[in-house]
C-alpha positions as CSV (number, residue, x, y, z in Angstrom):
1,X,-25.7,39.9,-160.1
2,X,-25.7,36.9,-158.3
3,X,-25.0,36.8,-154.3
4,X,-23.6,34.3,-152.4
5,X,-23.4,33.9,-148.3
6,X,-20.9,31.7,-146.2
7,X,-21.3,30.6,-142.6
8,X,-18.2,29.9,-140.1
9,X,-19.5,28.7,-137.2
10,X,-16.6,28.8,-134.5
11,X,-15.8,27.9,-131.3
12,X,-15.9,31.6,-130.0
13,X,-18.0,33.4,-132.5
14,X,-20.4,33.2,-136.1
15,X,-19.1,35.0,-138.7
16,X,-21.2,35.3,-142.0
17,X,-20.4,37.2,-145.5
18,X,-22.3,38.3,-147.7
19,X,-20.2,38.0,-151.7
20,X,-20.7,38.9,-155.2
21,X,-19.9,36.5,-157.9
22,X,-16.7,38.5,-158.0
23,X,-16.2,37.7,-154.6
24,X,-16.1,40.9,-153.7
25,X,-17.2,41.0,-150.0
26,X,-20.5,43.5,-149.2
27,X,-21.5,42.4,-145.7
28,X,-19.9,40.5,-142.6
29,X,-21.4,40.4,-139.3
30,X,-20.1,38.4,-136.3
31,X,-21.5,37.2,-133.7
32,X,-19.7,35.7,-130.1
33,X,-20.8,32.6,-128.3
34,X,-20.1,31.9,-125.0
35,X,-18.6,28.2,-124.1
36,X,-19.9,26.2,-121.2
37,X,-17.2,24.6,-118.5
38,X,-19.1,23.2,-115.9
39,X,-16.8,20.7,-114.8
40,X,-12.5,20.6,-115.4
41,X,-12.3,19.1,-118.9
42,X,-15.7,19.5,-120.1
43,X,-16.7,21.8,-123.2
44,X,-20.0,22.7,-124.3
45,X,-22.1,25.0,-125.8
46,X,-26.0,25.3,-126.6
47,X,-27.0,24.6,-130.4
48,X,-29.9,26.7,-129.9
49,X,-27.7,29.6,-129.1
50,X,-25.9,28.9,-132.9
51,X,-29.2,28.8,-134.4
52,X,-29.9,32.3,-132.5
53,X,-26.6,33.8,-133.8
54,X,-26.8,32.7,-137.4
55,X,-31.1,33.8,-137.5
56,X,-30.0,36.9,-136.0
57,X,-26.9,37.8,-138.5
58,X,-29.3,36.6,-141.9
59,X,-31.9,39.1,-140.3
60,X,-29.5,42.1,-140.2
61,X,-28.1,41.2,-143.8
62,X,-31.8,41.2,-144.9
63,X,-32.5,44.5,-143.8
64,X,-29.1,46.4,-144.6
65,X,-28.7,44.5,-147.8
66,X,-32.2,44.2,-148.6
67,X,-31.4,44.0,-152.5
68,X,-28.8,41.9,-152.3
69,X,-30.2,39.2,-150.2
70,X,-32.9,39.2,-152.8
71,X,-30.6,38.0,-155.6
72,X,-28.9,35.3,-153.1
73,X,-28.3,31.8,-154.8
74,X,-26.3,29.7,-152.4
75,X,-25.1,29.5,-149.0
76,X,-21.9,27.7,-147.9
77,X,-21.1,26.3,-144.5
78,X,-18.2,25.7,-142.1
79,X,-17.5,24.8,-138.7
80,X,-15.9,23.5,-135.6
81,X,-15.5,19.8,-136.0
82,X,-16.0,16.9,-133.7
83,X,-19.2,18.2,-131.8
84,X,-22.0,15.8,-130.8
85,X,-25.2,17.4,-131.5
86,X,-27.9,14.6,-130.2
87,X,-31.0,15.2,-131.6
88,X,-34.4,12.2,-130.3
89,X,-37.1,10.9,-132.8
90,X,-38.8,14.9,-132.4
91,X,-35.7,16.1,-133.3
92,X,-35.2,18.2,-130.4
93,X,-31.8,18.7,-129.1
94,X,-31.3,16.2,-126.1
95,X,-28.0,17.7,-124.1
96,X,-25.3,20.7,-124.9
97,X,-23.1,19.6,-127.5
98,X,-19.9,18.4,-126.6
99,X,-17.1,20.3,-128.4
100,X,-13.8,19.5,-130.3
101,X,-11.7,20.6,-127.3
102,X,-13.9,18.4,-124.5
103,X,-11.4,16.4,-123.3
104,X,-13.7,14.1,-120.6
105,X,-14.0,11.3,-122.9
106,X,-10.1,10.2,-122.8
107,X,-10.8,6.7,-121.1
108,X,-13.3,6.2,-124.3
109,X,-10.6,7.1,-126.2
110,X,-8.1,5.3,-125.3
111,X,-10.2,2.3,-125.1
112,X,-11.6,2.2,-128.5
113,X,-8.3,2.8,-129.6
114,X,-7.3,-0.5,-128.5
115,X,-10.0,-2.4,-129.2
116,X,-10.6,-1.6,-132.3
117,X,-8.0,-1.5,-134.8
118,X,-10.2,0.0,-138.1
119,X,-10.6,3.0,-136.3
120,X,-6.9,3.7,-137.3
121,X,-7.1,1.7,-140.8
122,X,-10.7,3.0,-141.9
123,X,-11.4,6.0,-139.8
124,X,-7.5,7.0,-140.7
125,X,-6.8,8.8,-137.0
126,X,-6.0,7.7,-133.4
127,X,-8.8,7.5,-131.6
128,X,-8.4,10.9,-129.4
129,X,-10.9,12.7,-126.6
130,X,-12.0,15.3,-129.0
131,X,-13.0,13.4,-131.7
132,X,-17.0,12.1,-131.9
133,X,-17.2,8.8,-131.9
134,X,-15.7,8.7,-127.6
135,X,-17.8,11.2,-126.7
136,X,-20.9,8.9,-128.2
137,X,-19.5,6.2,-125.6
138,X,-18.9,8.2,-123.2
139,X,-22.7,8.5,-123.0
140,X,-23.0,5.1,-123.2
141,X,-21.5,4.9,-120.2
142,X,-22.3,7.8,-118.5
143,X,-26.0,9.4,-119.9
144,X,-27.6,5.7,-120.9
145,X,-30.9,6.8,-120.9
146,X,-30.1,9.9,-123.0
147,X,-28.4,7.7,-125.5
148,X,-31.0,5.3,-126.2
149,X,-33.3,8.3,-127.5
150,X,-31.0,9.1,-130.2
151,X,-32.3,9.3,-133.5
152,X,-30.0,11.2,-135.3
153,X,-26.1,12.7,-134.3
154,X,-25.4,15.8,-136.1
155,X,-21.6,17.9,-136.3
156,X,-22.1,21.9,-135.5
157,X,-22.8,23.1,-138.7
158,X,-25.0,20.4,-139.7
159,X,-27.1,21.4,-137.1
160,X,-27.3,24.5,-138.9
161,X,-28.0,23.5,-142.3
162,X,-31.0,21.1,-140.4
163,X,-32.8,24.7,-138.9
164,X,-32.0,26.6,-142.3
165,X,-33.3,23.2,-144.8
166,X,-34.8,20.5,-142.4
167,X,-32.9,18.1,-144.3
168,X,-30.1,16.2,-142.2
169,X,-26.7,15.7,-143.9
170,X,-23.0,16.1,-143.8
171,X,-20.0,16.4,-145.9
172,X,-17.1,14.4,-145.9
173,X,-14.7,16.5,-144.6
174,X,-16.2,17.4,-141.9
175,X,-17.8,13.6,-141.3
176,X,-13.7,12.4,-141.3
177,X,-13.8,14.3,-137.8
178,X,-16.3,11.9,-136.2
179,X,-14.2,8.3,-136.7
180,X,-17.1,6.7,-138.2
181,X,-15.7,7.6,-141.7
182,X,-14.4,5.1,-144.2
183,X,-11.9,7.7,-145.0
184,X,-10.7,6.0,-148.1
185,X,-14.0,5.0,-149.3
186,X,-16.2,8.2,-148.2
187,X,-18.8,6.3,-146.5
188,X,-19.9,5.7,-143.3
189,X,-18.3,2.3,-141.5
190,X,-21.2,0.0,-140.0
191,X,-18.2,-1.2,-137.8
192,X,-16.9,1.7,-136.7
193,X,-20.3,3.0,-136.0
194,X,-21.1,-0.7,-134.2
195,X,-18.4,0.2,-132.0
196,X,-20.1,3.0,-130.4
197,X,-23.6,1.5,-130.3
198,X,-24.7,3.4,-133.0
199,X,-25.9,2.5,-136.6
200,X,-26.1,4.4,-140.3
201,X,-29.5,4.8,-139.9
202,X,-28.7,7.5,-136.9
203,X,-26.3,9.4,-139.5
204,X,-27.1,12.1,-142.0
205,X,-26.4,11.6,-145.4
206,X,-23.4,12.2,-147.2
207,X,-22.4,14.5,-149.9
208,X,-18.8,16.6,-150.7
209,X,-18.8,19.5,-150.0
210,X,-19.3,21.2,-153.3
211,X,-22.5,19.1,-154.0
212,X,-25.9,20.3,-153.4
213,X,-26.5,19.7,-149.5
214,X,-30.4,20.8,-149.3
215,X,-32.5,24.1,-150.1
216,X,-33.2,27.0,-147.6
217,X,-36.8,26.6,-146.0
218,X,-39.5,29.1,-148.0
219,X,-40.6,30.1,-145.4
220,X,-37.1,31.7,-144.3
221,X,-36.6,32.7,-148.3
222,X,-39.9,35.0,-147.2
223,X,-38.5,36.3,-144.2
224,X,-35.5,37.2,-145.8
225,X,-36.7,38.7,-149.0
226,X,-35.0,36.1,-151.1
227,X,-36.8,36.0,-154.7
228,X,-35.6,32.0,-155.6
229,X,-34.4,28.7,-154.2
230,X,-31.5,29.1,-152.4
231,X,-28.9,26.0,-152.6
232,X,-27.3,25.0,-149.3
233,X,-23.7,23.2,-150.6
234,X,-22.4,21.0,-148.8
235,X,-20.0,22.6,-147.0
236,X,-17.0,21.6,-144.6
237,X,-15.2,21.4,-141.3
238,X,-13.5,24.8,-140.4
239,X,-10.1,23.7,-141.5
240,X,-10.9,22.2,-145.1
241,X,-13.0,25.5,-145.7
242,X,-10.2,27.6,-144.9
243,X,-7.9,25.4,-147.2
244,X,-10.7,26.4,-150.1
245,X,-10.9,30.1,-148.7
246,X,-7.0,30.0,-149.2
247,X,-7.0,28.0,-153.1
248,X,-5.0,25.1,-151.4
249,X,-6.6,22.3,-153.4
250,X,-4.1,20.6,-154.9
251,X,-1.3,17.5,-153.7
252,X,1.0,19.4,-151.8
253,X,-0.3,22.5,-151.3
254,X,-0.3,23.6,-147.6
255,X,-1.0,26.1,-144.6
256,X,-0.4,26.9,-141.8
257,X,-3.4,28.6,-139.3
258,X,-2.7,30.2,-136.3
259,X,-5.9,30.5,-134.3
260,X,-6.9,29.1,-130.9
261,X,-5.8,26.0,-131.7
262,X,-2.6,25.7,-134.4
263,X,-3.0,23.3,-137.6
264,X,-0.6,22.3,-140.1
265,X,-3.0,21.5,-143.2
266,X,-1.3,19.1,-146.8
267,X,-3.5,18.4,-149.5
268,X,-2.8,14.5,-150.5
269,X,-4.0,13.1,-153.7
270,X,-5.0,10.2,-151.7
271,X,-6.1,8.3,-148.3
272,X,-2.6,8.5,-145.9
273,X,-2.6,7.2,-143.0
274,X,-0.1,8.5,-140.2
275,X,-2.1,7.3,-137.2
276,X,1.0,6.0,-134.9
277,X,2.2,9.7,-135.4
278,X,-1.2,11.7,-134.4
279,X,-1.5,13.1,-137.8
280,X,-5.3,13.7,-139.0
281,X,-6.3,11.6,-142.4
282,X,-9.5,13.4,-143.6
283,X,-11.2,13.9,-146.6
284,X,-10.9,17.1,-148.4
285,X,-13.9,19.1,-148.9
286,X,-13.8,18.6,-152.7
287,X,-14.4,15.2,-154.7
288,X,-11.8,13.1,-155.0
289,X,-9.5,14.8,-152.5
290,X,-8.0,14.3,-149.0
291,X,-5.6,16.1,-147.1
292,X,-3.4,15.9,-143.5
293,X,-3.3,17.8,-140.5
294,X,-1.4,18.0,-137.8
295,X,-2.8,19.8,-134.8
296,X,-2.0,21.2,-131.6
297,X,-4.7,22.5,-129.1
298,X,-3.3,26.0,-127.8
299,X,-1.9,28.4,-130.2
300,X,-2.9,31.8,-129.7
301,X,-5.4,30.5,-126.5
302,X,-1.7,30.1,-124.6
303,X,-1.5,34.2,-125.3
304,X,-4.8,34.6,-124.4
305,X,-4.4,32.2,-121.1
306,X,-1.3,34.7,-120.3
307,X,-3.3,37.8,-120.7
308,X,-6.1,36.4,-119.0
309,X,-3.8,35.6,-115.8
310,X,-1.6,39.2,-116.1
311,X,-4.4,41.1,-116.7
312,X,-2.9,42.8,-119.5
313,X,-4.3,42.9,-122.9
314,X,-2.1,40.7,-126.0
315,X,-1.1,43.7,-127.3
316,X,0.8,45.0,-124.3
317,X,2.3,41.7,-123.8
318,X,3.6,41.6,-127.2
319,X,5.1,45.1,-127.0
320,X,6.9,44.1,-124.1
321,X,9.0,41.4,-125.9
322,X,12.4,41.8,-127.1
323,X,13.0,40.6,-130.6
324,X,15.9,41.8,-130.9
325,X,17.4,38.8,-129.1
326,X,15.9,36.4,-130.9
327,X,18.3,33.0,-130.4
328,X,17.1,33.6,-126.5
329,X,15.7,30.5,-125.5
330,X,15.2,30.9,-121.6
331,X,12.8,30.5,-120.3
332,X,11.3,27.7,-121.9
333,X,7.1,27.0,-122.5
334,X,4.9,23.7,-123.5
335,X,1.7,25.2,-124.6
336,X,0.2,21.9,-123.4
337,X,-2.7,23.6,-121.7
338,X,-5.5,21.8,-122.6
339,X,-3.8,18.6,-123.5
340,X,-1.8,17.8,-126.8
341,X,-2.9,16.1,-129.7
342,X,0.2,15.4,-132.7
343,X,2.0,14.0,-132.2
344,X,1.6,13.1,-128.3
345,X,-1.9,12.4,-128.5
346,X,-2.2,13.2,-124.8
347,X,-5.4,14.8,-123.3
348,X,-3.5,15.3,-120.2
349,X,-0.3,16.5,-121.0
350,X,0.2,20.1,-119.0
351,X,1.4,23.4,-120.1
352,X,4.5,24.7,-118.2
353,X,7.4,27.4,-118.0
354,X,10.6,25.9,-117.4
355,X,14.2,27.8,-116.8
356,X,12.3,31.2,-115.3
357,X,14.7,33.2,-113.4
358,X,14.4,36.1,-110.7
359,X,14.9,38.8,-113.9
360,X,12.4,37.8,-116.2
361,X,9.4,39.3,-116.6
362,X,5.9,39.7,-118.9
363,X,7.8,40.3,-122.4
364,X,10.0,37.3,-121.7
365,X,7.0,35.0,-120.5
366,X,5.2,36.1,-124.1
367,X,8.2,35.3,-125.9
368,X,9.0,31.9,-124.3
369,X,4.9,31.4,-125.2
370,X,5.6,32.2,-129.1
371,X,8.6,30.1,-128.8
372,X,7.0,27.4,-127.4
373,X,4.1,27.3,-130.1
374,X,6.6,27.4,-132.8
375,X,8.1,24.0,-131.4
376,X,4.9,22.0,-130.8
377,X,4.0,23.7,-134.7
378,X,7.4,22.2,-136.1
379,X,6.8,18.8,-134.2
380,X,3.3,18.9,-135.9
381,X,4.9,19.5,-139.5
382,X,8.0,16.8,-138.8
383,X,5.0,14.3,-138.9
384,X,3.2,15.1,-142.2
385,X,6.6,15.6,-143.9
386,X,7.1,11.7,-142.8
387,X,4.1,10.7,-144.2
388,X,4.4,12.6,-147.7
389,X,6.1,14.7,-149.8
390,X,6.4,18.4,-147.6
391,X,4.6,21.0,-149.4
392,X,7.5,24.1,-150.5
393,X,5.3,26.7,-149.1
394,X,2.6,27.6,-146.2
395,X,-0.1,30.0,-146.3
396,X,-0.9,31.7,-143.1
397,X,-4.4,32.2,-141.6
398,X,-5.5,33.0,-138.4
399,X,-5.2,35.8,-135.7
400,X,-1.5,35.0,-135.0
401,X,-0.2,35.1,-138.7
402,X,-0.6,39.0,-138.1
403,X,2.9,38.3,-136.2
404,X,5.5,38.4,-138.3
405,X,8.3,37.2,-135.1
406,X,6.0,34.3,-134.9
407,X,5.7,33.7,-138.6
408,X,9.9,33.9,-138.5
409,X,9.9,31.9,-136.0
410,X,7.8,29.1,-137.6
411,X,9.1,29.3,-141.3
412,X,12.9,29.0,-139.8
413,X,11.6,25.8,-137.4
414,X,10.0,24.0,-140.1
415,X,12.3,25.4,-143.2
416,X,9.8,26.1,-144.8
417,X,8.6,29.0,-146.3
418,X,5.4,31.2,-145.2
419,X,3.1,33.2,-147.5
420,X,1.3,36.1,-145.6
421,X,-1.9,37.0,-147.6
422,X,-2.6,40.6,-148.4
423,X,-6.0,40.6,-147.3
424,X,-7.6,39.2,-144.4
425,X,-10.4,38.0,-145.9
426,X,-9.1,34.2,-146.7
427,X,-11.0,32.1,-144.0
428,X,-13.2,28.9,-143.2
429,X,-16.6,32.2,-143.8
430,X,-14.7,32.6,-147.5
431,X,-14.3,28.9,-148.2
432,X,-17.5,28.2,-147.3
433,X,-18.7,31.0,-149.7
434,X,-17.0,29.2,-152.1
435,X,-18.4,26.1,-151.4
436,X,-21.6,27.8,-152.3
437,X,-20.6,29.1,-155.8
438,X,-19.9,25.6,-156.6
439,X,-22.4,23.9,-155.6
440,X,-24.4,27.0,-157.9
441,X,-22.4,25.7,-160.6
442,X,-19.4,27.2,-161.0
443,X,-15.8,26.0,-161.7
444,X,-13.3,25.2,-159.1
445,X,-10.7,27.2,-161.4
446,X,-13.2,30.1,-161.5
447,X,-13.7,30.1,-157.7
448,X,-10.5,28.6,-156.2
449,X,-7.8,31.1,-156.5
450,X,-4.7,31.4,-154.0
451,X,-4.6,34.9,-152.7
452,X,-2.0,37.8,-153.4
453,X,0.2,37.5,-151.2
454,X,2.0,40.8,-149.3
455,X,5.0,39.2,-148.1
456,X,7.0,35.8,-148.1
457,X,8.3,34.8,-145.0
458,X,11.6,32.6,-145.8
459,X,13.8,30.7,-143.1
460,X,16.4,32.3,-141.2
461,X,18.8,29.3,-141.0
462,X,21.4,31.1,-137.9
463,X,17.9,31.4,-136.0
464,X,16.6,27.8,-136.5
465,X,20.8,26.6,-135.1
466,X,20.3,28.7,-132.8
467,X,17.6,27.3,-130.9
468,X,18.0,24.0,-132.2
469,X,19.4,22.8,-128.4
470,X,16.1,25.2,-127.1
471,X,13.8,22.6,-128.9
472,X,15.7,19.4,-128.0
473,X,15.9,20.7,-124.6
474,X,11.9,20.9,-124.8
475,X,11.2,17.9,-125.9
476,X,13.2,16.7,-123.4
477,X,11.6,17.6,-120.6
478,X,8.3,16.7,-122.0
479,X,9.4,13.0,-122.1
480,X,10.7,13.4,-118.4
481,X,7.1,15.1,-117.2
482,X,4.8,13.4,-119.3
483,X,4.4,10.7,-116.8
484,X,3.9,13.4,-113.7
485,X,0.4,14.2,-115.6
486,X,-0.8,10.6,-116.0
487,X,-3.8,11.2,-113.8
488,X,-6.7,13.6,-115.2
């Protein structure tokens, strides 16, 4: 029997399972990470530390699955986008990476926004603070010396496949996330690239994701107890693997994750481009294939930010609201904690309770949270369903799609149903997986099934009237504080 392995490198932890061809799951290990916030704004973390974690989860899958490991054929990867991973002519990392939710390259944003136009036409996005090609300037401006020793910029789990293969490359999913992507023409742009100082040369190759993306070192096959070549595939940016981890491959096909941060993902059978509106245009992980996101940067971080401040675990919080009520509206919430990206595209917008009264207390705080998400979620999907055809059905992922109020919430919002998988096992670690099989060989039919779902989620139209005025009301006072948080 053939084995197969897939690596999620996250924000907040490694996660790597062990499959069957059956896809039958044998081992999963996880490992945390710590992030790095030296000054307001800034996000990093130590590549080093992601080599540590993954090295350390393959050695405890060699020796509790010692016979498995030695019939593994391909490993799959996934990860947070965005990151700038410098490496110099020795290939040794040069500074922390800078992470997807860094937000201290905003006035690089904004100004290659401006200035140049085919960041929106090629590279298919607005030019935002998370993305890679500002942070690239922002050393420019701010590290010159470290920037003229770059030899090569890698994403997160690129940097990963580099320790496990030597061989540098990326896929195009997750190369859509830098902005030096011709998104339409999956290939790097010497002009975008230009724009930032850099050239092709200091870019990995490119494959899709399903492709062969390098071999795993022998010396590592030793170490592990692995008996052939092991293919690396190549792989994809967290949300595109969890879009293959859930079978949404296909024009129209869409879900919905509830993590940290909360993404609206649409499969398009083309490039479109929403730029004005903050929508992602990437690349899907598979040939021929591209999808949509919309995105917004604090989902179930805006529960965790609460917990964090009350001292009291999620779980207490969430026992502590009243459901029963649901139409309440009061008191209001922007989860804008760490910025905003669609469709406001503002890395300083602020997070906020409005309409808090004497009587209210945690449970009503939590729901006015889970309220609030559901809005900035249904602004997100208002945009894609512009740009193209809405997709009839959502699959949630993610911590938060455990919450079926929330899920309510969301589906009666967006009027659109949501399909709750019955097992958890249907994320970016599974994709990747599946990546893997592929790239061994096998079918996309064989490998990219939706998964059964345990319950469907449909719109409760009297809840959606109901805090129809809540959500206008919201948006409202956005557009009358947006300018109040101008400065950084």
């Amino acid at each position: 029997m053939a084995f197969y392995i897939g690596i999620d490198l996250g924000t907040s932890a490694i996660k790597v399972i062990l499959l069957d061809e059956w896809q039958i799951e044998h081992a999963a290990i996880s490992v945390p990470l710590e992030v790095l916030r030296p000054y307001a704004g800034w996000s990093e973390q130590n590549p080093d530390d992601w080599w540590q974690g993954v090295e350390s989860a393959l050695d405890q899958m060699a020796h509790t699955c010692s016979e498995k490991m030695a019939s593994l054929r391909a490993i799959g990867l996934s990860g947070q986008m965005h990151g700038l991973v410098a490496l110099d002519k020795d290939d040794t990392v040069l500074r922390h990476a800078i992470l997807w939710n860094d937000t201290r390259a905003s006035a690089e944003a904004e100004a290659l926004d401006r200035d140049e136009p085919a960041f929106r036409q090629r590279g298919g996005n607005m030019v935002m603070a998370g993305f890679t090609a500002p942070k690239a300037l922002w050393m420019v401006r701010h590290e010159p010396d470290l920037f003229a020793r770059i030899n090569t910029i890698l994403l997160p789990k690129d940097y990963i496949r580099f320790c496990l293969s030597g061989e540098k490359i990326s896929d195009m999913s997750d190369a859509s996330g830098t902005l030096w992507l011709d998104i339409a023409g999956r290939r790097w742009s010497d002009t975008l690239l230009e724009a930032c100082g850099l050239s092709i040369e200091q870019m990995p190759k490119l494959v899709e994701g399903s492709q062969l993306g390098g071999y795993l070192r022998t010396g590592l096959c030793q170490k592990w107890g692995i008996r052939q070549p092991v293919i690396i595939a190549g792989g994809a940016g967290d949300n595109a693997a969890a879009a293959i981890g859930l079978g949404i491959t296909q024009p129209e096909q869409s879900f919905l994750s509830l993590g940290t941060s909360g993404v609206v993902f649409s499969v398009t059978d083309s490039f479109v481009q929403q730029a004005d509106k903050a929508a992602h245009a990437f690349c899907h992980a598979l040939p021929d294939s591209w999808h949509q996101m919309g995105v917004i940067l604090s989902a179930t971080d805006s529960l965790n930010w609460l917990s964090e401040t009350l001292g009291q675990h999620v779980p207490e919080l969430l026992a502590q609201m009243n459901t029963e009520d649901s139409a309440k509206s009061l008191p209001l919430f922007h989860p804008y904690l760490g910025g905003e990206r669609t469709p406001h595209n503002n890395p300083n917008a602020k997070g906020g309770f409005f309409g808090l009264s004497r009587t209210d207390n945690a449970g009503d705080m939590t729901r006015a949270i889970l309220q609030g998400v559901a809005f900035a979620i249904a602004d997100a999907r208002d945009t894609l369903d512009i740009a193209d055809k809405p997709a009839s059905q959502m699959i949630a992922t993610g911590g938060g799609a455990n919450n079926t109020y929330w899920l309510t919430l969301i589906a009666s919002l967006t009027n659109c149903p949501i399909g709750v998988p019955k097992h958890a096992n249907t994320g970016a670690a599974l994709g990747a997986a599946r990546l893997g099989m592929m790239a061994d060989g096998m079918h996309i039919e064989q490998v990219c099934y939706a998964p059964e779902m345990a319950q469907i989620i449909k719109p409760d139209v009297r809840l959606a009237q109901a805090l129809s005025n809540a959500r206008k009301t919201s948006k409202n006072i956005y557009q009358l504080t947006s300018e109040l948080y101008s400065f950084k």
